[in-house]
Every structure is written in structure tokens, then in C-alpha cells.
MIDREN-606865 format. One record per residue: y, x, z of N, C-alpha, C in turn. Coordinates in steps of 0.2 Angstrom, whole numbers, plus 5000, padded with zeros to 4 digits. Last residue first. Example, Ala and Ser with C-alpha at 12.3 -4.5 7.8 and 13.67 -1.06 7.14 Angstrom:
<nodes>
498950645035499550685036500050645039/497250665039497850625039498450665039/
</nodes>
This chain:
<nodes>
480454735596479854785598479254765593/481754775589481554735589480954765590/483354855596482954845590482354815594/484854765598484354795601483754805596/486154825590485754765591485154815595/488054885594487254895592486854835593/489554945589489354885589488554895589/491154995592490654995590490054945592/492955015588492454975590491854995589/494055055583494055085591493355065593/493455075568494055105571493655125578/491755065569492355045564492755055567/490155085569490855105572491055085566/488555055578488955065569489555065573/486655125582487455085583487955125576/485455115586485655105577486455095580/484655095593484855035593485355045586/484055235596483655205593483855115592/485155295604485255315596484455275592/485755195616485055225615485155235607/487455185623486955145619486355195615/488155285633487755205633487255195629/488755365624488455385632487955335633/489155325614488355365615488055365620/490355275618489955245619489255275617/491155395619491055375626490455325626/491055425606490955475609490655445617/492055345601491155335600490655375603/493055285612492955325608492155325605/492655095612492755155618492855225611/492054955618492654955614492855065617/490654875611490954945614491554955612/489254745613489854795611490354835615/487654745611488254795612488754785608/486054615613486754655607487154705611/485454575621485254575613485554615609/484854655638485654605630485154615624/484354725644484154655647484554615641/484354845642483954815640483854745639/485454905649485654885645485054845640/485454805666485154855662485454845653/487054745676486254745673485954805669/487754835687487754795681487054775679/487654825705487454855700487554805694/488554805719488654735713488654795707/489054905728488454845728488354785722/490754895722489954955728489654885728/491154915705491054865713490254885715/491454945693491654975698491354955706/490154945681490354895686490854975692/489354885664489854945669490054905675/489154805656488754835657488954915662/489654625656489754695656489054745660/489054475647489054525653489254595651/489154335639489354395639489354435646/488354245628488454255638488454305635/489154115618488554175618488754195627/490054045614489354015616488954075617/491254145606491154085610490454045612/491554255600490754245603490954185607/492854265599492654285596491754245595/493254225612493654185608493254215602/492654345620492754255622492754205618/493354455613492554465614492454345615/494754445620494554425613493754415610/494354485632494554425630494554405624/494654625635493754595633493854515631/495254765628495554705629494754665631/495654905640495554885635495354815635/495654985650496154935650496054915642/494755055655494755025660495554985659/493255005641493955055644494355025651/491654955640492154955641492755005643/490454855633490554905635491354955636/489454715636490154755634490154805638/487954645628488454685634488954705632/487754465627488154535623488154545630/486254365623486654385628486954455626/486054305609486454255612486554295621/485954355592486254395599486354325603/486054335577485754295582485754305588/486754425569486154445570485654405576/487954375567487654355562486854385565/488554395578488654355578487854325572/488654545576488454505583488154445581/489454535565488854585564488454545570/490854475569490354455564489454485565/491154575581490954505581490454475576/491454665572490854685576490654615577/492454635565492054655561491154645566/493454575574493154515571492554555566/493854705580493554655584492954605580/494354775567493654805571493454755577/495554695565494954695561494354735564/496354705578495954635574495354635569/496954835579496254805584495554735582/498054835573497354875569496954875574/498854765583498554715576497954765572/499254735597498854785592498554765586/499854625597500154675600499854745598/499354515590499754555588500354625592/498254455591498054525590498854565590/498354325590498154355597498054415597/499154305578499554315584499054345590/497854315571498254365569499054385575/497354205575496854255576497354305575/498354115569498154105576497954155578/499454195559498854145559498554155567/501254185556500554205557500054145560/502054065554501854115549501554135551/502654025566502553965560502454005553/502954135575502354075576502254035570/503454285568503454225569502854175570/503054425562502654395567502954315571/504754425556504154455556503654445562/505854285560505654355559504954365555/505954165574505954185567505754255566/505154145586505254075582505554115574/503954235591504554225591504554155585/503154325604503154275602503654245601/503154455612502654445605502654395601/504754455608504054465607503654485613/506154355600505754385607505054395603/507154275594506754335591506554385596/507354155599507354145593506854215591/507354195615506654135612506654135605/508354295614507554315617507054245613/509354215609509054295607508454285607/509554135620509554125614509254165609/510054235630509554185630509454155624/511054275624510354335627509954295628/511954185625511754195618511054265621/512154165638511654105636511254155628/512654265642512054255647511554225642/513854265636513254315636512854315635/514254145645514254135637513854205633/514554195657513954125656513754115648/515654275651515054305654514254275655/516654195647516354235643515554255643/516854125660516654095655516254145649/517354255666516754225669516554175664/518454255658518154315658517554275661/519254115661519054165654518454225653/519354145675518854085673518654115666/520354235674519654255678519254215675/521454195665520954245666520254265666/521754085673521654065665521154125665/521354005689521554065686521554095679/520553915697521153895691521753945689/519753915707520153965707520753935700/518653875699519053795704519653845705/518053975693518253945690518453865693/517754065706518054095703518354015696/516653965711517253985715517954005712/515653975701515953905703516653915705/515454095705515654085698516054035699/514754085718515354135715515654145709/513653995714514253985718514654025719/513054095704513354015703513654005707/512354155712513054175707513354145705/511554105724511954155724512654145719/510854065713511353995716511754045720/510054165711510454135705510954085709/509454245718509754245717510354215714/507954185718508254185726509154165722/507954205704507854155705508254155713/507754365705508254315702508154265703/506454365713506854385715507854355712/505354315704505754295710506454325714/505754445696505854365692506054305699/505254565696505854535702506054485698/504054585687503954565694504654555699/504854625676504654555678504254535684/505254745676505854685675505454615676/504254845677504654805683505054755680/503854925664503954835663504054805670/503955065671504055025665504454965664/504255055689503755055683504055035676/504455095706504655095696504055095694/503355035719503555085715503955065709/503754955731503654945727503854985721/504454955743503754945746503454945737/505854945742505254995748504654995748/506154865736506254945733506054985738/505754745742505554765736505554845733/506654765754505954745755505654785748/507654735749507854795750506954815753/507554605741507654665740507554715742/507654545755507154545752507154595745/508854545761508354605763507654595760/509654495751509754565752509154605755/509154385755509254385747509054475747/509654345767508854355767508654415759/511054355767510554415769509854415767/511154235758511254305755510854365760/510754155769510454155763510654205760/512154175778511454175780510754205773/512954125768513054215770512254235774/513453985767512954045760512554115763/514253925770513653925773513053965770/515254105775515254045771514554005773/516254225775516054185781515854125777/515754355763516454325767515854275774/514954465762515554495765515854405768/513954365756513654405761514354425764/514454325744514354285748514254315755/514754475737515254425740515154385744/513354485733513454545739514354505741/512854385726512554405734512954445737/513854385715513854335720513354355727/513254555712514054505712514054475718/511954495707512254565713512754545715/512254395698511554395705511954455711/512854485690513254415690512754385698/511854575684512654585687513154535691/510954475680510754505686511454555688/511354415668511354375674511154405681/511754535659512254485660512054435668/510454595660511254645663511854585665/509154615663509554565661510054575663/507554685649508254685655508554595656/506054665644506654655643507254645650/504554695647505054745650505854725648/503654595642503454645647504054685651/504454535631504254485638503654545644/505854605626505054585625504854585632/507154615618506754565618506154555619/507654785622507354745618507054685620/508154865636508254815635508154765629/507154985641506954915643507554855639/506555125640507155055636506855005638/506555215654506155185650506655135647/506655395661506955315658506455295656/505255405670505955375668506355415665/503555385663504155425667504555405665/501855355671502455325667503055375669/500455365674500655395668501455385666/500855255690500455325683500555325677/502455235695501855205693501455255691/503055325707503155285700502455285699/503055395717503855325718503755305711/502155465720502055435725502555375724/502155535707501755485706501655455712/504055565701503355595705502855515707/504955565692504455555690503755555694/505955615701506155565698505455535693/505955695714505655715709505555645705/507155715725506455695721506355695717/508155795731507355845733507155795732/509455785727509455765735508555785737/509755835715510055845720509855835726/508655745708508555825709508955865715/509355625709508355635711508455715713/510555645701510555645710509855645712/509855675688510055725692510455715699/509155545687508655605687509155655689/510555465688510355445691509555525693/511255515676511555535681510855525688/510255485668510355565669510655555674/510255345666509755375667509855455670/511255265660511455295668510755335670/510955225651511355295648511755325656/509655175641509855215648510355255650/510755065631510155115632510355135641/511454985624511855055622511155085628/511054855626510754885622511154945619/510854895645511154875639510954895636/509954865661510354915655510354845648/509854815673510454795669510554835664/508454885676508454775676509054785674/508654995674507954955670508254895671/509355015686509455045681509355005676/508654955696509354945695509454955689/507555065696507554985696508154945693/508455165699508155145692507855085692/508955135712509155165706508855125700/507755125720508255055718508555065713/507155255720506955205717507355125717/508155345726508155345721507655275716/508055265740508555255735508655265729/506755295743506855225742507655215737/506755445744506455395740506755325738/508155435755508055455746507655435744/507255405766507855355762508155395755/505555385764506255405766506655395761/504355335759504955295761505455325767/502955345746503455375752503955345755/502155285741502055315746502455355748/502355105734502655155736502255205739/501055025726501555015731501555085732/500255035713500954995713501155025720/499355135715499455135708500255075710/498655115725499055185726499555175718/497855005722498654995729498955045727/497055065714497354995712498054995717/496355155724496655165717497355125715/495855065735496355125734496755135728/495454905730495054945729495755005730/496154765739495854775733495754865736/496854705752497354715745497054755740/495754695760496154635757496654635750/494554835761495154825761495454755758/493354835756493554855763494054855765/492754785744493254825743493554875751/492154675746491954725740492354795743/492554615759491954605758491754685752/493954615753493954635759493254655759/493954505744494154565741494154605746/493354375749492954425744493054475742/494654355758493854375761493254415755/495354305749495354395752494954415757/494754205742494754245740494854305744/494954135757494154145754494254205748/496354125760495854155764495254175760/497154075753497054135750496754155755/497253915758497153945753497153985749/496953965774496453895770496253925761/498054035778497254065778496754025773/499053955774498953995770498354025770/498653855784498853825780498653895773/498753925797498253895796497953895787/500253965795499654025795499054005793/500753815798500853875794500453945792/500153825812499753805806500253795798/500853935818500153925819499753885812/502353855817502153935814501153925813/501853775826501953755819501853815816/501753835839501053785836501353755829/503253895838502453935839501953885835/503853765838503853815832503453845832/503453725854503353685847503453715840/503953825859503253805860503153755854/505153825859504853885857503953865854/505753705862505753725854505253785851/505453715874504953675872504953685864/506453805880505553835879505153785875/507453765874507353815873506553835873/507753575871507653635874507353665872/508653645857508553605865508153565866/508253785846508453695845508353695855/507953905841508253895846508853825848/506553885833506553895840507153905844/507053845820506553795824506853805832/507753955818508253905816507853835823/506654065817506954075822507654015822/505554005807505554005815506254015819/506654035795506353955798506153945804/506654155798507254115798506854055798/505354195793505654215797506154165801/505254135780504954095784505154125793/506154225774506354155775505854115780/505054345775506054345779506154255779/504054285766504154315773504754315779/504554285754504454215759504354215766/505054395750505554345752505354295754/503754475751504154515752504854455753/502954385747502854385750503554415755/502654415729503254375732503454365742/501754535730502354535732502854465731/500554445729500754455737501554475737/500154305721500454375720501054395724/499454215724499654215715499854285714/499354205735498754195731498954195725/500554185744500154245743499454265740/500954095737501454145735500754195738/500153995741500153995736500554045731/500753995756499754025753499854025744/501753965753501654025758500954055755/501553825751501953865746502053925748/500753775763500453775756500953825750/501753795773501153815772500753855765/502753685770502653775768502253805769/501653575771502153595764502153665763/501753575781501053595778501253605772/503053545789502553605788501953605785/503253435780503353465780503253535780/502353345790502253345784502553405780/503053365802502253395802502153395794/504553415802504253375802503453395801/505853525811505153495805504553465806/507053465818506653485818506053465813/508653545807508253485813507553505812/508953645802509753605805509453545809/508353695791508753735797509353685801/507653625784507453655788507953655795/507953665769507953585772507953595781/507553795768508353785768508353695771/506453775768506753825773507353795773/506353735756505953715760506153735767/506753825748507353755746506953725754/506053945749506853955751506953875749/504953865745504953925750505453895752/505053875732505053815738504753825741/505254015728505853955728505653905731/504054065729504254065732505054025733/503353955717503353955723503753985729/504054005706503853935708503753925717/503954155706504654135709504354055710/502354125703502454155708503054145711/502554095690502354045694502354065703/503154195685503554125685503054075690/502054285684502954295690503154235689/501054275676500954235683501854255686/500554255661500854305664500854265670/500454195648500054175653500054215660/501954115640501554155641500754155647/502954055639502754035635502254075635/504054115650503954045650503254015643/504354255647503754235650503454145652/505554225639505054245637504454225642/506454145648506154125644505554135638/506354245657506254195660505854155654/506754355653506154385654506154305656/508354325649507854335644507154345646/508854195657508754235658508254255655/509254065656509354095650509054165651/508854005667508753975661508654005657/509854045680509054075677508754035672/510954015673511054065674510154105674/510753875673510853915667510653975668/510553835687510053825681510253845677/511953875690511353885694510753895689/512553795684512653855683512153875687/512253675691512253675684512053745682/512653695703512153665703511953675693/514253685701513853745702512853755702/514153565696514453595693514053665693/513953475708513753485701513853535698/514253595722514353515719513953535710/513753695733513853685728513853625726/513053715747513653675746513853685740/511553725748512153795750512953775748/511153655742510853645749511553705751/511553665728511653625730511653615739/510453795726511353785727511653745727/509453725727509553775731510353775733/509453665716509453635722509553685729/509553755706509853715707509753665714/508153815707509053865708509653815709/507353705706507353725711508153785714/507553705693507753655695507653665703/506953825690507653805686508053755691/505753805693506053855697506953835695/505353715682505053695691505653725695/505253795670505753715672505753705681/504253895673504853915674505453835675/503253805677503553855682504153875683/503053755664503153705669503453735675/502953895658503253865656503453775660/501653935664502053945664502753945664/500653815658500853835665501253875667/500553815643501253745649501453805655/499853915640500453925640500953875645/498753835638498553895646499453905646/498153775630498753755633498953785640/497153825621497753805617498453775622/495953895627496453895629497153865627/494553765630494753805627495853845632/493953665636493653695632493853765629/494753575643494953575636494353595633/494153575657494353525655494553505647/494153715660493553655658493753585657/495553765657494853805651494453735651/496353705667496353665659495753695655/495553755677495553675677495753655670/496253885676495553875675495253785674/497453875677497153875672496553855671/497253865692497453825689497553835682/496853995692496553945697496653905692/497654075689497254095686496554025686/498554105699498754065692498554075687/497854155707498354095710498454045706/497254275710497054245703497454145706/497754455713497854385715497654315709/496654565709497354545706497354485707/495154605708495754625712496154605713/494754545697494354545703494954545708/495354615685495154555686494654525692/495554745690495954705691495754635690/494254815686494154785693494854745693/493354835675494254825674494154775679/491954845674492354905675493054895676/491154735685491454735681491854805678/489954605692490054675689490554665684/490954485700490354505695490454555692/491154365712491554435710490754445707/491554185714491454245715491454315711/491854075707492254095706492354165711/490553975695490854005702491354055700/490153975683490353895688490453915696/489954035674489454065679489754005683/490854015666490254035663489754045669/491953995674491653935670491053955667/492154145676492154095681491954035678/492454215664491754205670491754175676/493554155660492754145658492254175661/494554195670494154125669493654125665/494454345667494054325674493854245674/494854355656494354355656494154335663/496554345658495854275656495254295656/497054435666496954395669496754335665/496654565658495954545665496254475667/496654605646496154635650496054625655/497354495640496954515636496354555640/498454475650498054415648497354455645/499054595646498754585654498354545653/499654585635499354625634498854615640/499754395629499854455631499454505634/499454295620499354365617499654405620/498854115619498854175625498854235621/499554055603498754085608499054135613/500753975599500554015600500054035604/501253815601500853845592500453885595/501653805612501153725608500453765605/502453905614501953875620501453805618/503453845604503053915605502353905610/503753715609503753735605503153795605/504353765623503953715623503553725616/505453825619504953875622504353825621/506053725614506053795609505453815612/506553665625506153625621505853675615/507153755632506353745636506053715630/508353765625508053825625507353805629/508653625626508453675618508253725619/509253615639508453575636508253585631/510053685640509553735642508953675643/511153625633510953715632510153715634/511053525638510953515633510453585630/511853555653511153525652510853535645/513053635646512553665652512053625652/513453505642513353555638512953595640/513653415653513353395645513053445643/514753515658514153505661513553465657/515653465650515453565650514953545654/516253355650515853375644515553465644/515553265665516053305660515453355655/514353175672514553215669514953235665/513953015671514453045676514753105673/512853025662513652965660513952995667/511853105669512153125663512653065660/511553025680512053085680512453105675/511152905675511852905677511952975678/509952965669510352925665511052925668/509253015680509553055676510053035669/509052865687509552955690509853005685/508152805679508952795679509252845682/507152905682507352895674508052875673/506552895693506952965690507252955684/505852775695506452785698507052855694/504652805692504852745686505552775689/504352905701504352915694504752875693/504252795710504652835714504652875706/503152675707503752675707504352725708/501752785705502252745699502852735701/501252845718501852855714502452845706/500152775719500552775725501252795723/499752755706499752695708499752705715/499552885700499952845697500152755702/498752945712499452965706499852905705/497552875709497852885714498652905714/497452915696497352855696497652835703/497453055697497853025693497952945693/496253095703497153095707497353055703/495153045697495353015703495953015705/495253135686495353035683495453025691/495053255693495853215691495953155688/493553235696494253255703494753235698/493153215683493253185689493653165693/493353355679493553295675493753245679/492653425685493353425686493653385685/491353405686491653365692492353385692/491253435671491153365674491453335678/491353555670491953515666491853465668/491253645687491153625681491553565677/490553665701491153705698491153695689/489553685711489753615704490353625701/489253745721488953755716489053695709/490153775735489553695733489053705725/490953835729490653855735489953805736/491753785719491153835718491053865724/492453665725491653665721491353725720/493153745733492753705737492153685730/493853825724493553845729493153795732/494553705716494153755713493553805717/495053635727494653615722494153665719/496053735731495453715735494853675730/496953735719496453805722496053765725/497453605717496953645712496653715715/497953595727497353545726497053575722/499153665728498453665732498053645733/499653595715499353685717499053675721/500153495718499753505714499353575713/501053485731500153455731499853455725/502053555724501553595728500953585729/502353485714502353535713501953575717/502853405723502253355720501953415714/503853445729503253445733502653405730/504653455718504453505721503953505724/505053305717504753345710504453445715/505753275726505153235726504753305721/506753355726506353385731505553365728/507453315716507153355714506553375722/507953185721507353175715507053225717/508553225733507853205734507453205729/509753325738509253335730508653275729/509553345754509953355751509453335740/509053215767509153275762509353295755/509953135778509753135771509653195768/
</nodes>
């Protein structure tokens, strides 16, 4: 009997819904029917199949979670309660507010509108090649609410379904790792409250759907290691292997080791040559599996690019190039640094820039840090690009680096933990806003702490449990923080969702952006234009352009892709230019009459 079964059920019906939504999406825009029709379709038919293979096993969850919670003591009430007010909060937020993060804004929504606009989901001139380049996993399954809504107003669940997903997968985990309720509980708080979890759970940012996966990975592994897997099974991990490395390679860096460990649990089963031979031919379609559903995309980025992992630039810009062991060291450091600091600031930053200096790196150098960027960086304010987590990722370290020293059935699982880590600060420069690319990585972690917590408070030591009480009680109120007065999107304050206006939240990361967007817009708009060029910066926003000009065909007039020329600028009715004005003269013909307003400029074609 495995271990969790509601929650399993709910994980693989979490899986069979992401792989049906990428091949879907890939198999009709391969076929050319990529549209709101044959979407509509494809899900009146799961659903109906859905519902009428899977009603009873649904109708079934409802008493489970009614006896759990009449079973449950009043602290575990409580631990539930907590953390259906902070999702039902996020839920909230994620109703009201419009997709307005900064990355959303330059590449990973404009790609869906050219993808529904063009009803295929191959590669189009573009100068902000991330939108090409950059795993589009949970871009896919967005892409099925754009045609099926029309719009964005629910692009946010997706995240927010990832993070509850993942919740309940920390909790299963450490339940698979011999925790009882209790620790099970704290499992799910621990990554519940976690300030980047709840931030980005309202957002359209892809790490939570990313840990989504790579979590059932590790619950998936974890069922694993004690018998032989079953065919259905492995297509399971398959699917949540393809789907870690189509949403974003580096969670790979932990499904990798785990699936490690899954072969080598398979292959030393009785007998020895037949298990080998049989985990090999599983291994096999495990690969199978992942090629199916991140194959055709990294065949189109291999195709442009000559490389699977996008254009030089772009790789040089995140992963490492160097890795000797000061490098590497010194970038755990500030990793470390940035992910536990307090609101008393970088205040290990120096020590840490003057062992860089001691040992010959250069704590700012471009081959161990992102571009443009130097360390320190304040990372601990409430905001969903770079907010810290010092109370649950001290308490993550803690429990893996304990579980790891004693003899437990934990210890295994803490290595992976460790060397996927240790995978992470090797292969992945500092940056700024890293705080949310190790989101999977907390996640691995959290039933880690939860079991060293658990431990510490069956200990019945008034102390110890008081001070680890406290610490769960940090954890929460930082979680609480973050959803009440988190940004860019908060429940009270200034720029609150129940105060600002739709168009004025989507802008609110740059707000003196809003009126030179909606000016030129207008001007576009009013001058009957039905195809705009854009003219563009290599991070400037194009998505608003979307949301602004709705019905109109938008094409860029800049393209970084060998072979894939932009069009002429003759061929649009109109320009828009998001650039100094200076950059756009380059482009647009001084007989189209162009007009400026702050960042924006705007021309019509004149009339022959």
C-alpha cells in the first residue's frame, strides 16, 4: 500500500494534466489547428472522460478530509487553518490582479500571443530572444486558458494551483520518509509560508510549477525504492522529468540525482542481471517519455540556435564559467547569503567580499555573477523577485544537514538534497533575484525540517520545542507579511489590489511607463493601423502592446534569429518604439512623422 494515496491520486492527475496539455498543444500546432475551437474540444472531451472515469474516486476525498480534520488535535487544526487563509488570500489576489511581473511583461506572455495569433507554437522574429529561448513548460498550459478565455484574467491559478500542488507534495514526502501527521503538517507550513512561495503563487512566473514537478519526481522515486515499478508508473516519471525539463532545465539539477537513485534502488532487486535489464528498458522509456515532451521544442532551439540550451549569450548570462573550488565556494556563499538575510540587511556580505579577495575572486566577476549585477544585493523586502527566507531555509539546512549525520530512513534523501544543491551552486551563477530559482529546491527540503522539528518537539523538552515553536511562528508571520503587504501585489497599502485599477496594477512596476504606453496606443489605435511593428529593447515590456491593441497583428521589426529576417518596415501601418528616440530614428523614415512621449515613440505610415 502506498503511502498518501488521496494525495498521490491528486499528483498524478497533476501530471496527466500537464502532459496532455503540452502534447496537445504541440501536436495541434504541428497539424495547424492550434486554436480556440479544437481547444475547447480536446477539454469538453477530458472532462467528460474525467469526470465519468473519475467521479467516484473525487466524490471519495471529501470524507478523507472530513475525518482527518475530526481526528486532528487542536495544533494541527490550526497548521491546516493557517495555511487555507494564506492560499485562500493568494486565491483572492490571483482573482483581482493582472499578470504584472517584470519577466511576464518581456517574454514570458508575449510568446503566448504569438503563439494563438499565429496558431503555432514555432519560433518568429524577435529581438528579446528569451521569449524563444527560455523553457516555455508553463507557458503551454497557459496558453490553453489565453484560447479558451480570450484573455489573461486567470493566467495567475497556474501558479497558485503549483504552489497548493507542491504543499501537499512536502507533505507527502515526509510522510514517505516516516513522519506522522503532525510532521506531515509542518511540512506544509514550512513551504506554505515561505515568503517567495506565496508571492509568486499569484503570479505568472514558472519556479513553482517547476518545484511542481520536480516534487513528483522525488514522491515518485520515493514510492519506488522498495519494489519493482510498475509500467504505469514509469510513464509517470517520465512525464514529470519532461516536464521539469520543459519548464526549466535547472530543476534537472534534482530530478536528475533522484532519478539516479531510482535506477540504481530498480537495478539491485533479485535477480541482479534480470533487474539490470529490466531498469535499463525502463530507464529507456523514461527518456522516451521526456524526449516526447521537451523533444520538439529543443529541436527548435537546437535548429535556430546550434545549441539545445539557446543562443551563447543567454547560457553565458546564468550558468557558471568557472568551477574551481573557491569559485564555487565563494558563490554558495552569497547564495546562502541572499537566501537567509534578515531585515538587518547583508551584514555577512563583507566578510564573505573579503574571503572572495583572500582566496583570488573577484566577488563581482562576470564568469560567477550574472551581468550588470554586484553583490550584495537586499534581498530581504517582500517582493516576489528577490524576497529572502532566513526563518524556513535555516530550519531546511538544519534538518538536511542532521538527517544526513544520523542513521535514519531520511539520510538517503537528505544526500540527494545536498547534492542537488551542491549541483546548483556549481552550475548556476548569483544573481539578484536567485531567491526564486531555489524554490525547488525548498520544496526537496522542507520534510527535511519538518522531520527535525517534529523530532525536536516528541523530544518534550519545554525549551527546545519553545524556541522551535517560535521559529514555525516567524516562519508563519513572514508569511503573512508577504501576502498582506508583498509586491507587486498586495492586499493592503499603497498599490493594493482593491484600489488600483486594472491598467494601473499592470504597470505598477513602472508606473511612469503607463502613460506613454496608453498615449501611443491611443494615437495607433485611433489612426485605424490593423498591422503594428514594434520596435524594441532587449528588455523592455512588449505585452502591454497585447493588452493595449487587442485585434490588431503585431509583429516585430527586429529579430536576433539566424535565418528568421523581420519583415520590412513598410509592410505595418503603424510603429511602435519602445527605445531612446535616438535608437528609434534609426528605424523609422523621418517622412512617417514619428512623435515621442517619455520612453515611447509612435509613427503611422504616411499615406501614398
Amino acid at each position: 500500500m502506498l503511502v498518501a494515496p488521496t494525495r498521490l491520486l491528486l499528483i498524478r492527475a497533476g501530471l496527466v494534466f500537464g502532459g496532455a496539455s503540452v502534447l496537445l498543444v504541440e501536436l495541434l500546432s504541428a497539424i495547424g489547428l492550434l486554436n480556440r475551437v479544437t481547444i475547447a474540444i480536446a477539454w469538453a472531451a477530458a472532462a467528460i472522460a474525467g469526470g465519468y472515469f473519475g467521479r467516484k474516486r473525487l466524490v471519495g476525498i471529501f470524507p478523507k478530509i472530513r475525518d482527518g480534520w475530526r481526528e486532528a488535535v487542536r495544533v494541527e487544526r490550526a497548521i491546516a487553518a493557517l495555511l487555507g487563509a494564506l492560499f485562500l488570500a493568494d486565491l483572492v489576489i490571483a482573482l483581482i490582479a493582472p499578470p504584472n511581473n517584470f519577466d511576464s511583461q518581456t517574454y514570458h506572455l508575449p510568446k503566448i500571443e504569438h503563439w494563438a495569433a499565429h496558431g503555432s507554437v514555432d519560433f518568429y522574429p524577435t529581438i528579446i530572444d528569451r521569449q524563444l529561448a527560455m523553457a516555455p513548460g508553463a507557458e503551454y498550459i497557459l496558453l490553453h486558458l489565453r484560447l479558451l478565455t480570450g484573455g489573461d484574467a486567470l493566467y495567475n491559478l497556474v501558479q497558485l494551483a503549483a504552489g497548493v500542488g507542491a504543499a501537499l507534495i512536502a507533505s507527502r514526502i515526509a510522510a514517505q520518509l516516516g513522519g506522522a501527521r503532525r510532521a506531515q503538517l509542518i511540512a506544509a507550513l514550512i513551504f506554505g509560508t515561505t515568503p517567495m512561495v506565496l508571492l509568486e503563487a499569484t503570479s505568472t512566473q514558472t519556479d513553482l510549477v517547476v518545484a511542481l514537478w520536480v516534487g513528483s519526481v522525488a514522491t515518485l522515486v520515493l514510492d519506488e525504492l522498495r519494489r519493482r515499478t510498475p509500467w504505469p508508473a514509469v510513464l509517470l516519471l517520465g512525464t514529470a522529468a519532461g516536464l521539469t525539463l520543459l519548464t526549466k532545465a535547472t530543476g534537472l539539477l534534482a530530478a536528475g540525482p533522484l532519478l539516479v537513485v531510482w535506477f540504481g534502488a530498480q537495478a539491485r532487486q533479485r535477480p541482479i542481471w534480470r533487474a539490470v535489464a529490466v531498469a535499463s528498458a525502463k530507464a529507456a522509456v523514461i527518456a522516451g517519455m521526456m524526449a516526447l515532451i521537451s523533444g520538439p521544442y529543443l529541436w527548435r532551439v537546437q535548429t535556430t540556435y546550434e545549441n539545445p540550451l539557446g543562443p551563447g549569450h543567454l547560457r553565458g548570462s546564468i550558468s557558471m564559467q568557472r568551477h574551481d573550488p573557491a569559485s564555487v565556494l565563494i558563490n554558495a556563499l552569497r547564495i546562502g547569503e541572499t537566501a537567509l538575510q534578515t531585515p538587518a540587511g547583508p551584514v555577512g556580505a563583507g566578510a564573505i567580499r573579503g574571503l572572495a579577495h583572500a582566496i583570488g575572486v573577484d566577488p563581482d566577476a562576470r564568469d560567477i555573477t550574472y551581468w550588470g549585477a554586484t553583490y550584495p544585493y537586499e534581498s530581504w523586502p517582500p517582493d516576489e523577485d528577490r524576497v529572502s527566507l532566513p526563518v524556513q531555509g535555516a530550519l531546511i539546512l538544519i534538518g538536511a544537514a542532521v538527517l544526513l549525520w544520523r542513521r535514519s530512513p531520511a539520510r538517503l534523501y537528505a544526500a540527494v538534497f545536498w547534492i542537488a544543491v551542491l549541483a546548483y551552486v556549481t552550475t548556476v551563477k548569483w544573481q539578484p533575484w536567485g531567491n526564486r530559482l531555489i524554490v525547488f529546491l525548498v520544496l526537496l527540503g522542507t520534510p527535511l525540517a519538518a522531520l527535525w522539528v517534529d523530532a525536536l518537539i516528541t523530544a518534550r523538552r519545554r525549551a527546545i520545542a519553545g524556541v522551535t515553536a517560535l521559529a514555525l511562528a516567524g516562519g508563519a508571520v513572514a508569511g503573512v507579511f508577504a501576502v498582506s503587504y508583498g509586491w507587486p501585489r498586495r492586499l493592503v497599502g499603497h498599490g493594493s489590489v482593491f484600489t488600483t485599477s486594472t491598467l494601473d496594477e499592470r504597470f505598477i512596476r513602472r508606473p511612469e511607463w503607463g502613460t506613454d504606453y496608453e498615449w501611443a496606443a491611443d494615437a495607433v489605435r485611433s489612426s485605424g493601423a490593423k498591422r503594428v511593428g514594434l520596435l524594441q529593447g532587449y528588455n523592455t515590456w512588449e505585452y502591454p502592446w497585447w493588452i493595449l491593441l487587442r485585434g490588431s497583428e503585431l509583429v516585430s521589426l527586429q529579430s536576433l534569429q539566424p535565418d528568421m529576417p523581420p519583415p520590412a518596415i513598410e509592410t505595418v501601418d503603424a510603429v511602435l518604439c519602445v527605445d531612446p528616440p535616438n535608437g528609434c530614428a534609426f528605424y523609422i523614415p523621418p517622412s512617417w512623422n514619428p512623435q515621442t512621449h517619455g520612453s515611447v515613440t509612435y509613427a503611422i505610415r504616411p499615406k501614398s
